[in-house]
PAZAPA-4460 file (N, C-alpha, C; in steps of 0.05 Angstrom, whole numbers, plus 32768, in hexadecimal, padded with zeros to 4 digits):
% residues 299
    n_x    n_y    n_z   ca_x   ca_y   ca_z    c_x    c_y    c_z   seq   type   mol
   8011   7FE8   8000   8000   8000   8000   8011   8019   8000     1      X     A
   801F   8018   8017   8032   8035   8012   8042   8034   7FF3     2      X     A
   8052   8022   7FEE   8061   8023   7FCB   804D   8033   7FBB     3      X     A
   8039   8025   7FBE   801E   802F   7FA6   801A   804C   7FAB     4      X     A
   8016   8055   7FC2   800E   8075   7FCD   8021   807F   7FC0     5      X     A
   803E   8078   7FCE   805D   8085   7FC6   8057   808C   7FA8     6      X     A
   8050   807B   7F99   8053   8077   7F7B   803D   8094   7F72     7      X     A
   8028   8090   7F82   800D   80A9   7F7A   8020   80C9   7F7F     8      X     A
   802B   80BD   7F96   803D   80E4   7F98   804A   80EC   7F87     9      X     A
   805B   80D7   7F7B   8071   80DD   7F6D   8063   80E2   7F51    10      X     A
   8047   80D2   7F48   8042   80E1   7F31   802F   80F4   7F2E    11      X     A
   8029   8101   7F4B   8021   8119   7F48   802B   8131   7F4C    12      X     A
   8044   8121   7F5D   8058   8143   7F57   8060   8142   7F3B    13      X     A
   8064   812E   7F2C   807A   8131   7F15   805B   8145   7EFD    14      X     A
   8046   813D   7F05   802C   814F   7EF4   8026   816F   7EFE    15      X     A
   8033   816E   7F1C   802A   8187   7F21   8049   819E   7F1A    16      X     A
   805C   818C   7F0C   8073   819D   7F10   8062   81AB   7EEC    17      X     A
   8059   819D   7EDD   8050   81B0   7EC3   802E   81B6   7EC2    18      X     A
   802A   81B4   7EE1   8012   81C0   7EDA   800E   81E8   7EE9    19      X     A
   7FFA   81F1   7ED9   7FEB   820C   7EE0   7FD3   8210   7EF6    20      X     A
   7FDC   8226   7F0E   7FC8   821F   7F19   7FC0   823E   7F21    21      X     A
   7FA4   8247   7F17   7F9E   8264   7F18   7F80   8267   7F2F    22      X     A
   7F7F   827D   7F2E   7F63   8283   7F44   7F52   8294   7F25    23      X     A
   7F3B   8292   7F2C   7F29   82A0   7F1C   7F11   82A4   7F30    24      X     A
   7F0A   82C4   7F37   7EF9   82CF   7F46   7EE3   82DF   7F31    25      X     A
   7ECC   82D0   7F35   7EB5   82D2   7F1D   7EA6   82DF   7F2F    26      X     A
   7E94   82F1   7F19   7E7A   82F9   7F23   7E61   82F3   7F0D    27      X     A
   7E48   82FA   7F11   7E38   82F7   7EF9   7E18   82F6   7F09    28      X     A
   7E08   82EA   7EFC   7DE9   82E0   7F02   7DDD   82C5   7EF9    29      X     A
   7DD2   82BF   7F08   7DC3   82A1   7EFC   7D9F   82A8   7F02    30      X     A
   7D96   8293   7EF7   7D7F   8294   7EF9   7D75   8274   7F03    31      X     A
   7D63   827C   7F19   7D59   825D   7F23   7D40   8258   7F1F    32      X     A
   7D38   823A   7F18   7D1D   8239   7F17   7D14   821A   7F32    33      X     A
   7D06   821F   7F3B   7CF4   8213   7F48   7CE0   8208   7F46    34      X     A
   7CDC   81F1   7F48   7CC5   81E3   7F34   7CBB   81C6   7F4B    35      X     A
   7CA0   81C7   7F4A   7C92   81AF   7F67   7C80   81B1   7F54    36      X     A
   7C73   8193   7F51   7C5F   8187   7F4D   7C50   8175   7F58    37      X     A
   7C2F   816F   7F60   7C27   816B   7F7A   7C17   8157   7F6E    38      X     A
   7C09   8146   7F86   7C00   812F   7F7A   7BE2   8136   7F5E    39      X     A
   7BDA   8143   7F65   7BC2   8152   7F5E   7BC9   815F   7F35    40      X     A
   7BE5   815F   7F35   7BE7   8161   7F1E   7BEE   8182   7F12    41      X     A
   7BF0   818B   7F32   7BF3   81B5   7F29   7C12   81B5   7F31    42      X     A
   7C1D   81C7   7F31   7C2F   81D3   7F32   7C3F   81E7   7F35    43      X     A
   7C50   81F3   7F4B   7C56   820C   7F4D   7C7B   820B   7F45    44      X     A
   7C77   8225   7F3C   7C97   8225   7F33   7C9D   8243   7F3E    45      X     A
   7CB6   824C   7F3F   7CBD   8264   7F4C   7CDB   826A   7F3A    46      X     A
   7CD7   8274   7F29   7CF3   8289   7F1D   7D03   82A2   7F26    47      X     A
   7D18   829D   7F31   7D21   82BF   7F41   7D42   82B9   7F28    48      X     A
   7D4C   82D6   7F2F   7D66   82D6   7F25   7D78   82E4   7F3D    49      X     A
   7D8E   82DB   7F37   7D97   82E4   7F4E   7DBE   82EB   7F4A    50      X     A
   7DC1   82F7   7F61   7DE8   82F8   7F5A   7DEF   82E2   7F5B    51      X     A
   7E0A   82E0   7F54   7E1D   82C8   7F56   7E39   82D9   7F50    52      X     A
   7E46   82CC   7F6C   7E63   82D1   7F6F   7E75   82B7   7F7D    53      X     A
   7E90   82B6   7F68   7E97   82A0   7F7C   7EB9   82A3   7F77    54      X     A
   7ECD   828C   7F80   7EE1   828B   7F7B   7EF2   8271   7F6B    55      X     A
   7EF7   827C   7F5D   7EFD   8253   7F47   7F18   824C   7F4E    56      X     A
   7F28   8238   7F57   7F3B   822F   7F59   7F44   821B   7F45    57      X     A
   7F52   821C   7F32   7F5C   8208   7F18   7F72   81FA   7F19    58      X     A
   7F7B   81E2   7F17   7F94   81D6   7F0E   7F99   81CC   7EF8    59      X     A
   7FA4   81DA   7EE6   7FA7   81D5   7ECA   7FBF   81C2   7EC0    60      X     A
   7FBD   81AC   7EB5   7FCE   819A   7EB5   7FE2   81A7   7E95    61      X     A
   7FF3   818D   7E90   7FF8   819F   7E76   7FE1   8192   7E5C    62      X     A
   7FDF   8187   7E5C   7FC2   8181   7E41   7FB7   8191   7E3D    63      X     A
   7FA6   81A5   7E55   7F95   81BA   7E58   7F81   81AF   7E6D    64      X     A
   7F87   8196   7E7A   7F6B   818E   7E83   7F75   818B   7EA5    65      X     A
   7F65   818D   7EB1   7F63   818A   7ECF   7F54   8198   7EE4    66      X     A
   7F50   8188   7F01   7F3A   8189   7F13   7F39   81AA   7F18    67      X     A
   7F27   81B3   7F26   7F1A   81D0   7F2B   7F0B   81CF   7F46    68      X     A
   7F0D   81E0   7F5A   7EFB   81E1   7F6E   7EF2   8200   7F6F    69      X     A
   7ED5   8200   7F74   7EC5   8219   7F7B   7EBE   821F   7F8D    70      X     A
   7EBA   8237   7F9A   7EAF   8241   7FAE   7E9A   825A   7FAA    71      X     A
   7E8C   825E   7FB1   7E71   8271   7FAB   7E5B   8273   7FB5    72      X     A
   7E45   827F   7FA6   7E20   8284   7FB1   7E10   8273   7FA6    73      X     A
   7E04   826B   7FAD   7DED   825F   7FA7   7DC8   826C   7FAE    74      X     A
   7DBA   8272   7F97   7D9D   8279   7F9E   7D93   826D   7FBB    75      X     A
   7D8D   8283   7FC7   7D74   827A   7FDD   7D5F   825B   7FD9    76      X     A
   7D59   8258   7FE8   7D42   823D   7FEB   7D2F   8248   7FE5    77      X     A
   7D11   8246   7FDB   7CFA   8247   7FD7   7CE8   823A   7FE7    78      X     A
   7CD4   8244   7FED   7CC2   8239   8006   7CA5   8236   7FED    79      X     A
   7C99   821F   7FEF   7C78   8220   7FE3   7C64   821A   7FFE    80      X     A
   7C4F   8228   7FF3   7C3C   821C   8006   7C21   8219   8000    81      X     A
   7C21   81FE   8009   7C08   81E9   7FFD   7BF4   81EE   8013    82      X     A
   7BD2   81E9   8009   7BC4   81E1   8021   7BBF   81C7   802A    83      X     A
   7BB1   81C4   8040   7BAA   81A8   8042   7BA1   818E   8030    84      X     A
   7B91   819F   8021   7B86   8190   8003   7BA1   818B   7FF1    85      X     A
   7BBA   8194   7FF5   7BC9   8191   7FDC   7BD4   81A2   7FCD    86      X     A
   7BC4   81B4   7FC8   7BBE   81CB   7FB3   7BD4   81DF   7FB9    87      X     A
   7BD8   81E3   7FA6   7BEA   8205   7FAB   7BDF   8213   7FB0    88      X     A
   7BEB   8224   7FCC   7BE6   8241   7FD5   7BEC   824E   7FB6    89      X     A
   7BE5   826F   7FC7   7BE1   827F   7FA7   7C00   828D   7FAE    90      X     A
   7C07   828D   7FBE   7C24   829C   7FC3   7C42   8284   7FCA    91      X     A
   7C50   828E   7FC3   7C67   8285   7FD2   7C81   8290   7FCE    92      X     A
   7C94   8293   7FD9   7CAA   82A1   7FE0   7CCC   8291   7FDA    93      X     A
   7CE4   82A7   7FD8   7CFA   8297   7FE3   7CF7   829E   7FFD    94      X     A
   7D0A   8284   800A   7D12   8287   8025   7D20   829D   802E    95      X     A
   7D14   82A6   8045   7D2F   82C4   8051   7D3B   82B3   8055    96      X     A
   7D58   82CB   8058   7D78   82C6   8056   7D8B   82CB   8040    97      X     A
   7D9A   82C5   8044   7DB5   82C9   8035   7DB6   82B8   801B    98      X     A
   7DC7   82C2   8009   7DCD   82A7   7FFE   7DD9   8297   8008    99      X     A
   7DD6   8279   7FF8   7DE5   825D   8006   7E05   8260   7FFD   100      X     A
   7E15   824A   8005   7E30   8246   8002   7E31   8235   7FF9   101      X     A
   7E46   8235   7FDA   7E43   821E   7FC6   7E5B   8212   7FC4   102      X     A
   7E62   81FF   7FC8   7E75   81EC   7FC0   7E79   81E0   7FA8   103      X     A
   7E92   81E6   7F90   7E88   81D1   7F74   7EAE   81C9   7F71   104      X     A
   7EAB   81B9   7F6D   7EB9   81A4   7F61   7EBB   8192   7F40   105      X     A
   7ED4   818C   7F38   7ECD   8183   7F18   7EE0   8181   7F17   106      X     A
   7EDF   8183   7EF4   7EF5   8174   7EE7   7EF0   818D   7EC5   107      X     A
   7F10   819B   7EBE   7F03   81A7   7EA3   7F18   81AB   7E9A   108      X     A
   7F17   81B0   7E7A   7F2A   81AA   7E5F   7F2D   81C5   7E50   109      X     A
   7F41   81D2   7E51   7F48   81E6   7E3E   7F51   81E0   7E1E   110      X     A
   7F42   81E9   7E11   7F4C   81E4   7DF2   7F6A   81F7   7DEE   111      X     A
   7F71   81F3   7DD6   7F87   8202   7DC9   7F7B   8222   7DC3   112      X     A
   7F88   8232   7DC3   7F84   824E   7DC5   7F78   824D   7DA4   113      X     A
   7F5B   8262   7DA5   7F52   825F   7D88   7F5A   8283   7D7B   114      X     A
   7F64   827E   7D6E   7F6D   829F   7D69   7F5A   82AB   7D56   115      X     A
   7F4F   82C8   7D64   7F40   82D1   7D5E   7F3F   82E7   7D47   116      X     A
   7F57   82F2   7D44   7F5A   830B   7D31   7F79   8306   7D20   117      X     A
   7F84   8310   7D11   7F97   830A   7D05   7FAD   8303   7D0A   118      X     A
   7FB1   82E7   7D08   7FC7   82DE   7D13   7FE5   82EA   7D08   119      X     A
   7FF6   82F3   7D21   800E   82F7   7D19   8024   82E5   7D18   120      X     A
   8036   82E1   7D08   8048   82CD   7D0D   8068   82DF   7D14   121      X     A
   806F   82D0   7D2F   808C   82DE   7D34   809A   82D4   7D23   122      X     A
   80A8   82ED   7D10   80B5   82EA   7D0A   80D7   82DF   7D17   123      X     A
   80E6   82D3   7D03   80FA   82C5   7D08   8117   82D1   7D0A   124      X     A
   8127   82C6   7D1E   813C   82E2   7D1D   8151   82ED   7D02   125      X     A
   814A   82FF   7CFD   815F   8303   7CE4   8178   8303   7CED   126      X     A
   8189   8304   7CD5   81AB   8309   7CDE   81B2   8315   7CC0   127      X     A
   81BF   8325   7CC4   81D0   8334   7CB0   81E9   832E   7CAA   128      X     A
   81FC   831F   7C9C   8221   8322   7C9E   8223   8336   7C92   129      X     A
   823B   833C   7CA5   8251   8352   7C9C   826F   8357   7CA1   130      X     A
   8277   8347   7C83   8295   8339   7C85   829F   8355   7C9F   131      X     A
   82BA   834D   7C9F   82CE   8366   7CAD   82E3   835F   7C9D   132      X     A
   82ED   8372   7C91   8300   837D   7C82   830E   8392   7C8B   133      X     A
   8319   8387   7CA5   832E   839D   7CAD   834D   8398   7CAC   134      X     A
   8354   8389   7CA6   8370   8381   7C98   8378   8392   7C7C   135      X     A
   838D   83A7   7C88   8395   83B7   7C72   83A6   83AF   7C5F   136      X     A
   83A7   83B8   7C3F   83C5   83AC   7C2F   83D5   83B1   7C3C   137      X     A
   83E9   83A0   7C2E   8408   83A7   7C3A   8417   83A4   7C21   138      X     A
   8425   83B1   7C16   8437   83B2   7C01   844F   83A2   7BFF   139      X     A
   845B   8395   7BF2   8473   8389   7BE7   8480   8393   7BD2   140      X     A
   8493   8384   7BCF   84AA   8394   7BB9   849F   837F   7B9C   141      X     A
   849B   839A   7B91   8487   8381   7B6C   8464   837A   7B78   142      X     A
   8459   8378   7B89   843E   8372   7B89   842E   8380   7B9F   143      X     A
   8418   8380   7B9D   8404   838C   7BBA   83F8   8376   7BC6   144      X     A
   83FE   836B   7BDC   83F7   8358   7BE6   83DC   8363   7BFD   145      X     A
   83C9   8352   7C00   83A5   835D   7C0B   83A9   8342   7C1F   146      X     A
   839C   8346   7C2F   8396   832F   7C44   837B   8336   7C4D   147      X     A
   836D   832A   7C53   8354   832C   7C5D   834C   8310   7C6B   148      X     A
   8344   831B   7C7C   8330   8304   7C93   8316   82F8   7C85   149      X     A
   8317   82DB   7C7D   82F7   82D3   7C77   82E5   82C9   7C87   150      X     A
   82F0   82CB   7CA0   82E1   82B8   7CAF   82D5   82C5   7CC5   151      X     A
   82D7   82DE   7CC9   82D5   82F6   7CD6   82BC   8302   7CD0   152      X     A
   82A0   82FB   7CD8   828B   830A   7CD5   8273   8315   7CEE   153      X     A
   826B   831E   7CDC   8256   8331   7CF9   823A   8327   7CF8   154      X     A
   822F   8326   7D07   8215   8315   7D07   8205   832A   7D0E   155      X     A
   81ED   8333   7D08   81D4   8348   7D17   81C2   8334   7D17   156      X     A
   81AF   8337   7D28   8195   8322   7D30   818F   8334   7D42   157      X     A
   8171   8339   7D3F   8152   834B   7D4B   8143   8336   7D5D   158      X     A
   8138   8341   7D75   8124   832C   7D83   810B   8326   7D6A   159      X     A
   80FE   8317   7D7B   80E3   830A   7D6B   80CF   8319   7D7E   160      X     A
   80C0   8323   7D65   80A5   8333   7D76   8092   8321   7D92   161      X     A
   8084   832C   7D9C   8071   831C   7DA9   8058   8319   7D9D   162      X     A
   804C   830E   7D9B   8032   82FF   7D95   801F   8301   7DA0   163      X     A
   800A   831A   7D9D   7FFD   831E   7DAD   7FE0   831D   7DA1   164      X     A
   7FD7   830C   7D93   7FC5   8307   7D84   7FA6   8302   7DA2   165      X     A
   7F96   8305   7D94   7F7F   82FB   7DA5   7F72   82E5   7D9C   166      X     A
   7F6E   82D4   7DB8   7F68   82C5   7DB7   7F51   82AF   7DD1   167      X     A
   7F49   829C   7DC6   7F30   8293   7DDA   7F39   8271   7DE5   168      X     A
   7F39   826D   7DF3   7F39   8251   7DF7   7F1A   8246   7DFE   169      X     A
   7F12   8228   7DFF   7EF8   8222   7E05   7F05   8208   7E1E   170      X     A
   7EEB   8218   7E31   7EED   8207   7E4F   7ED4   81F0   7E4E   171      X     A
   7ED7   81D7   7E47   7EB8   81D6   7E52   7EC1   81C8   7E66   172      X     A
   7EAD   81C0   7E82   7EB8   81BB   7E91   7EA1   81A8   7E9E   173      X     A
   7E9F   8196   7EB9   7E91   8186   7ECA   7E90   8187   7EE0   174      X     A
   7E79   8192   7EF4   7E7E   819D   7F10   7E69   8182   7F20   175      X     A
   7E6F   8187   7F36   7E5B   8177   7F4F   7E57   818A   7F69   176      X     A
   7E37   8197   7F68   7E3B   81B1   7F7D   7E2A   81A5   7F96   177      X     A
   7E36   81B0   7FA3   7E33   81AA   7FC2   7E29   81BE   7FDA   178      X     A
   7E11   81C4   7FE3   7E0A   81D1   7FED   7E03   81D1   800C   179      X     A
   7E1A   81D3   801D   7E17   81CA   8035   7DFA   81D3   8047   180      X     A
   7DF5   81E9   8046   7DD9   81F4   8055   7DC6   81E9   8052   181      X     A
   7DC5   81E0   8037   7DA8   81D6   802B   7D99   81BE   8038   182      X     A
   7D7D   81C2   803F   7D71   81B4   8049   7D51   81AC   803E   183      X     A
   7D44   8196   802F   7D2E   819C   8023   7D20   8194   8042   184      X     A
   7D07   81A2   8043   7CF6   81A4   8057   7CD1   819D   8054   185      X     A
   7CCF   8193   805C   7CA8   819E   805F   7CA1   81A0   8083   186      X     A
   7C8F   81B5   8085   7C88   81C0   809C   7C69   81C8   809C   187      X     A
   7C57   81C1   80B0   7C3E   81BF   80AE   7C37   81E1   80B7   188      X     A
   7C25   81EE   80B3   7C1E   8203   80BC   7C06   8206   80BC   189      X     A
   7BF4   821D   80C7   7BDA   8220   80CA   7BC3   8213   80BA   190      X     A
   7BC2   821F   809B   7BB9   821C   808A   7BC2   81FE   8075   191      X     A
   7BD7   81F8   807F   7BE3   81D9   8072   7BFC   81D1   806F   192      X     A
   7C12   81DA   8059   7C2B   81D7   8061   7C40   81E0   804C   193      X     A
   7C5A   81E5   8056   7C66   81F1   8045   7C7C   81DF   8034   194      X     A
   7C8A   81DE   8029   7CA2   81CD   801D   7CBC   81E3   800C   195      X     A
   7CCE   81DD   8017   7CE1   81E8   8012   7CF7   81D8   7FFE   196      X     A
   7CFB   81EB   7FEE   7D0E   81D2   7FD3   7D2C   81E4   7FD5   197      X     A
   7D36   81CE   7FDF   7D5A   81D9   7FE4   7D67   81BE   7FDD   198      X     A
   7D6A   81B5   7FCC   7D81   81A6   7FC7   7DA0   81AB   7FCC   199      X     A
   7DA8   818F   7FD9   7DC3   8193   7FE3   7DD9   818C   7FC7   200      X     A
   7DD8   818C   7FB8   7DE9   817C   7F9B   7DDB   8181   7F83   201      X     A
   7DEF   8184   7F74   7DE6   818E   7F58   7DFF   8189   7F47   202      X     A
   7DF8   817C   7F2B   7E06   8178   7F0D   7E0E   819A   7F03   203      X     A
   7E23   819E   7EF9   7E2C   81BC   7EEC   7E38   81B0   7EDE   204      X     A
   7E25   81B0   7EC2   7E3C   81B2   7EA5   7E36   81D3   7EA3   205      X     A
   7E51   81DE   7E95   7E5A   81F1   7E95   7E73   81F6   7E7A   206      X     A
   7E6F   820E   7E6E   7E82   820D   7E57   7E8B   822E   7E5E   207      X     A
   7EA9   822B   7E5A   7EB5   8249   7E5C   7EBC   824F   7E43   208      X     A
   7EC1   826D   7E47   7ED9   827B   7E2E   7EEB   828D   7E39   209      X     A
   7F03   8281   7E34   7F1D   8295   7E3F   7F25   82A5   7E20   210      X     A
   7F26   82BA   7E2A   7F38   82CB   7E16   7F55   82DB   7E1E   211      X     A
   7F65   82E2   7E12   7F7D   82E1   7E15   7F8E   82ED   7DFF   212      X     A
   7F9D   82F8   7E04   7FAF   8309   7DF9   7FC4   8304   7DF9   213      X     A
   7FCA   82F3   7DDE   7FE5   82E2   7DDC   7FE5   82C9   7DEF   214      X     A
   7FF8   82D2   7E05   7FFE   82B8   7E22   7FEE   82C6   7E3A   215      X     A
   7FE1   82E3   7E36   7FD6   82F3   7E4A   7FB9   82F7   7E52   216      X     A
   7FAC   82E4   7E64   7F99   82DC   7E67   7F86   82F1   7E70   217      X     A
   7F76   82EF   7E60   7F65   8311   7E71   7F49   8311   7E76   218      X     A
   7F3E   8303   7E6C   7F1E   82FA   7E7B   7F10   82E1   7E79   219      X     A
   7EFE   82D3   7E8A   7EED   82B9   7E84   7ED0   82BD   7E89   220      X     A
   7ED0   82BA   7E71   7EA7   82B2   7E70   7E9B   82A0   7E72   221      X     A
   7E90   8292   7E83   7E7C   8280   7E85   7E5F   827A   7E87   222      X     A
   7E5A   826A   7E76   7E3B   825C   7E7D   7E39   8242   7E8C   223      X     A
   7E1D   8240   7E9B   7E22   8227   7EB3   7E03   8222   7EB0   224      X     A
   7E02   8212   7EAC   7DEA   81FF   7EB4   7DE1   81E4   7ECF   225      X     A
   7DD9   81ED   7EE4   7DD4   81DE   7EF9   7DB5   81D1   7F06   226      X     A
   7DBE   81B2   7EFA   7DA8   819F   7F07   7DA3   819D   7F1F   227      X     A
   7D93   819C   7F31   7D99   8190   7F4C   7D94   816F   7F4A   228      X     A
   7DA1   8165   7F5D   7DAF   8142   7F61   7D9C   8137   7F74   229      X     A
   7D94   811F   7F78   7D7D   811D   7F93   7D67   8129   7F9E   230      X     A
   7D5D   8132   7F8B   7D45   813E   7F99   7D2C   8127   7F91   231      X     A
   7D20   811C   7FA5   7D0A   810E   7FAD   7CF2   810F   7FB3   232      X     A
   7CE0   80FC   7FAF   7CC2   810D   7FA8   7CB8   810A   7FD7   233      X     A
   7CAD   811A   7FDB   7CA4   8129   7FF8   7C84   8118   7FF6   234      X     A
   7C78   810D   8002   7C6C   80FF   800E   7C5A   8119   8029   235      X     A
   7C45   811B   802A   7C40   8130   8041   7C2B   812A   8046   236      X     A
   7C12   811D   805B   7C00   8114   8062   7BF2   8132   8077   237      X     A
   7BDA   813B   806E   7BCA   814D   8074   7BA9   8140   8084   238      X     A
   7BA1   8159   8090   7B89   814F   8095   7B71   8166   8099   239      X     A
   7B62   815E   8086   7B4A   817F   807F   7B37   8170   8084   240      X     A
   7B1F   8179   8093   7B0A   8172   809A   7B05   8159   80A9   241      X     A
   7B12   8153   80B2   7B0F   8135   80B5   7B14   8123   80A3   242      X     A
   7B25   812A   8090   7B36   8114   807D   7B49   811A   806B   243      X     A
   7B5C   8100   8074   7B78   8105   8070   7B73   8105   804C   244      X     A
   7B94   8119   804F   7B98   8117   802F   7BAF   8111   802C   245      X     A
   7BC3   810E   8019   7BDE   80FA   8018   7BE4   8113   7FFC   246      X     A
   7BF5   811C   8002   7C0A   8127   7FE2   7C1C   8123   7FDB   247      X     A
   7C28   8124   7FC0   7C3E   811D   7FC0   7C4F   8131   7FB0   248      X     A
   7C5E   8139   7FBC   7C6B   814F   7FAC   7C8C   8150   7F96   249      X     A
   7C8A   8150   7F7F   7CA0   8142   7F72   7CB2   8160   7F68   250      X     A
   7CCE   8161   7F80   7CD3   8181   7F71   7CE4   817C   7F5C   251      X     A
   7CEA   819D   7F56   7D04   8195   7F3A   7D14   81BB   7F3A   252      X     A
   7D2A   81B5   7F41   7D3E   81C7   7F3E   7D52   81D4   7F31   253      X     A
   7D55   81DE   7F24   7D65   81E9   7F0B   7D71   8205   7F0C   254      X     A
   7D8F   820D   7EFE   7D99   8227   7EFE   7DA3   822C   7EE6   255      X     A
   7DAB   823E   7EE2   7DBB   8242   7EC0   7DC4   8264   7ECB   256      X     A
   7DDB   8267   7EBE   7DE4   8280   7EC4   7DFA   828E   7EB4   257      X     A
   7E03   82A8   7EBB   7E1D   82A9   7EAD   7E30   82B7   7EC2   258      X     A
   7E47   82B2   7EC1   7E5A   82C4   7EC6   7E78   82CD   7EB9   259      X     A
   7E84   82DC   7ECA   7E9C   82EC   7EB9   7EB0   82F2   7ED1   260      X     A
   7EC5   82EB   7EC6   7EDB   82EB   7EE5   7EF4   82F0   7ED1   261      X     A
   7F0D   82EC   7EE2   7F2A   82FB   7ED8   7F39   82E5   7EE0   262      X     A
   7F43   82D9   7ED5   7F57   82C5   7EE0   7F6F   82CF   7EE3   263      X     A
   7F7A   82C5   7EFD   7F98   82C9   7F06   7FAD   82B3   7F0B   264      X     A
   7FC2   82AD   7EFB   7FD5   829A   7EFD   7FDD   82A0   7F13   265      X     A
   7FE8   8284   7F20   7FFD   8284   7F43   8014   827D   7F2C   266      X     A
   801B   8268   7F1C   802C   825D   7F13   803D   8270   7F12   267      X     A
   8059   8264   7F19   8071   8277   7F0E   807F   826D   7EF9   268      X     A
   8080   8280   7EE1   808F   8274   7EC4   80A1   828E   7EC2   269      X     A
   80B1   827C   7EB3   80CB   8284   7EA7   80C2   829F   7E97   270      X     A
   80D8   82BA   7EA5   80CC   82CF   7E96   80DE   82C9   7E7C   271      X     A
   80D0   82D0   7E66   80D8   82D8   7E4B   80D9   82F6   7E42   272      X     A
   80F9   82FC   7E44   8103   8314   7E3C   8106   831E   7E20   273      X     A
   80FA   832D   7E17   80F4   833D   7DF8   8113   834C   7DFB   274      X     A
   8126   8344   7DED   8139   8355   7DE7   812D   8371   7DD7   275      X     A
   813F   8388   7DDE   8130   839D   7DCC   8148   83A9   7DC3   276      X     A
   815E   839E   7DC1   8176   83AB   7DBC   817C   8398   7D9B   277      X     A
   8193   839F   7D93   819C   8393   7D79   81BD   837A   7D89   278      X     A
   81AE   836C   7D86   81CC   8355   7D98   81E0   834E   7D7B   279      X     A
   81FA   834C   7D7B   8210   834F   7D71   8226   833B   7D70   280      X     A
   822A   832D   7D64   8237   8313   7D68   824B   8309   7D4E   281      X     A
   8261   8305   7D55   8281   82FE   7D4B   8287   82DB   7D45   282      X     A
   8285   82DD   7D26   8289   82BE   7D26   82A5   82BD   7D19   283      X     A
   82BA   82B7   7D21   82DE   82B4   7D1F   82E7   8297   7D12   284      X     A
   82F3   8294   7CFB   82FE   828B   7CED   831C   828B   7CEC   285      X     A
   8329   8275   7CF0   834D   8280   7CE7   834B   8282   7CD3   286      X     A
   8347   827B   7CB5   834B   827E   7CA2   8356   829B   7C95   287      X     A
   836B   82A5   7C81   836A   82BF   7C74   836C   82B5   7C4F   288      X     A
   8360   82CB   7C46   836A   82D3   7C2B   8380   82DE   7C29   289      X     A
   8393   82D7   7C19   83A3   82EC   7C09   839C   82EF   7BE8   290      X     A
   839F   8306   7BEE   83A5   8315   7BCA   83BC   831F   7BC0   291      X     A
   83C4   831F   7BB4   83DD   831D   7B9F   83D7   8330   7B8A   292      X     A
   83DD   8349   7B7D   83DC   8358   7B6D   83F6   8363   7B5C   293      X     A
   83FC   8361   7B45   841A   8363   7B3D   8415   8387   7B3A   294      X     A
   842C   8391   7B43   842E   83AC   7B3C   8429   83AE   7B1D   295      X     A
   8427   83C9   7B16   842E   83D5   7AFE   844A   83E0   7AF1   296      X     A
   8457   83D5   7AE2   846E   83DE   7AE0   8470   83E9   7ABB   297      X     A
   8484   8403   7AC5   8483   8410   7AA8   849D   840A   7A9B   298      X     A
   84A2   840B   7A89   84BD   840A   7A70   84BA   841E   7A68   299      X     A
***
């Protein structure tokens, strides 16, 4: 057992030494719907919209893909209230209080950067030669003898631009949300009884869009769609006039929303320095020419 564990550390440090791991602090709105249906065949549903703020934690492997944890709001509970017969009251409310506290968890995949406007290509470093010809004649008796260095040249080479093209990546992603407060309820009251729909768990498929500026990440958009997980049909036994009635109440919970947050890298990478100067470089040869030229001679 320990070898095996040993074995799990060692290949998750060797994944976390090339993986990315950023915070993204979103804000935005969702919209919830609330939906109970009773034995009787009616139905009340309750639509509110509401804020949403949270904080995303990412570990980005190098593929593009890896786990995510959330933290955030969740919509208020909804209260209905039925009478003894079954029937829907004519009113019903969200629950006072706060919003809830949402827990999400998953698993999500970054695509390859999709470039959005004209792609530039860095160019490649040029170089210029430029022999050196600083070896002066030297004269002899009958000829002009030249020497020159061939092996003696000068190299120029320019940095390569940066690449700052725009561009989108696509997140889609898989959550499991977790709502610690949440409690579904029914409670009898004067007139008959109430039922409260708070699911503790919910499915989030969800698809992002990162955009980005070159390697320079500058905003994320998302859409989210949330099921609730477990919710069970409520059973509630009444009694009007002297005879019982039995209901059964089958709820159904749903969210969809959007938001917009800024992501921030922790990772530390290697800075890449833009030379802005002209760099200068000597490639040396022993080799020489000579030239040989016969004087001019008069009679």
């Amino acid at each position: 057992m320990k070898p095996l564990l040993l074995l799990g550390c060692l290949l998750l440090g060797g994944t976390a030494m090339r993986a990315q791991f950023s915070l993204l602090p979103y804000a935005g709105f969702e919209q919830s719907r609330n939906r109970v249906t009773n034995t009787n065949g009616l139905s009340a549903s309750d639509i509110s919209r509401n804020l949403r703020a949270g904080l995303k934690m990412d570990y980005r492997l190098k593929g593009g893909h890896g786990p995510f944890i959330s933290l955030g709001t969740s919509p208020a509970p909804v209260s209905f209230r039925f009478n003894n017969l079954g029937s829907v009251a004519s009113s019903y409310e969200a629950a006072k209080g706060a919003l809830q506290f949402r827990m999400e968890g998953g698993y999500q995949y970054s695509s390859r950067p999709i470039s959005l406007g004209k792609k530039r290509t860095a160019a490649s470093p040029s170089a210029s030669l430029v022999p050196d010809q600083s070896a002066a004649p030297q004269k002899t008796c009958g000829s002009l003898l030249y020497k020159s260095r061939c092996g003696e040249r000068k190299a120029l080479t320019k940095a390569s631009p940066v690449n700052k093209t725009l561009n989108m990546r696509l997140q889609p992603l898989l959550a499991l949300a977790y709502i610690p407060s949440a409690t579904e309820s029914v409670k009898q009251t004067a007139s008959g009884f109430e039922y409260t729909a708070a699911p503790k768990t919910a499915l989030v498929p969800a698809m992002g869009f990162e955009f980005a500026k070159g390697s320079q990440r500058l905003l994320t958009l998302g859409l989210f769609y949330s099921r609730a997980l477990g919710q069970k049909e409520q059973t509630v036994n009444s009694l009007s006039g002297g005879k019982a009635y039995t209901t059964t109440l089958s709820p159904r919970t749903s969210t969809w929303g959007l938001t917009l947050g800024i992501p921030i890298g922790l990772t530390k990478t290697k800075a890449v320095k833009q030379m802005t100067e002209t760099r200068q470089r000597t490639e040396k040869r022993s080799c020489t020419q000579s030239h040989y030229r016969r004087c001019m001679q008069w009679q």
